[in-house]
Phi, psi and omega in degrees: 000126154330180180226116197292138172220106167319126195268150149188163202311009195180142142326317178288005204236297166297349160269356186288310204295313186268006132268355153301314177295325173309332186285338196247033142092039160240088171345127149206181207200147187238123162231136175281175194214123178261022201277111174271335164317313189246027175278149170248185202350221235270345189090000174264167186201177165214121177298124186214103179266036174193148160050070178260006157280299183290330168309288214285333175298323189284295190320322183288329159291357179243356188087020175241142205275132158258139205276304169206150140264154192202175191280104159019267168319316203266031172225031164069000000 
């Protein structure tokens, strides 16, 4: 199993995210991505390697759309 990363529309949007999560006590990292087969938006993302079910409902309670999620490994 992989290690989870929310795909969404802007670098700004992935430091928005991961300083939201820092806030509710979730470690996250903003990484870029060269994996072109699947890219979405910007190629930016934000890596959350715990409690990435609970990530994404708070992001999604805070407006932000995530674009897509995946595995880690799989985005290059």
């Amino acid at each position: 199993m992989g290690k989870p990363f929310f795909w969404v529309s802007s670098i700004t949007y992935a430091m928005k995210s991961r300083d939201l999560l820092f806030s509710h006590g979730i470690r996250a990292y903003v990484e870029r991505t060269t994996h072109l087969r699947e890219q979405r938006g910007c190629g930016y993302g934000v890596y959350v390697p715990k409690d990435a079910d609970r990530a994404q409902e708070i992001l999604t309670q805070a407006g932000i759309r995530i674009l897509g999620r995946s595995d880690r490994d799989d985005v290059g």
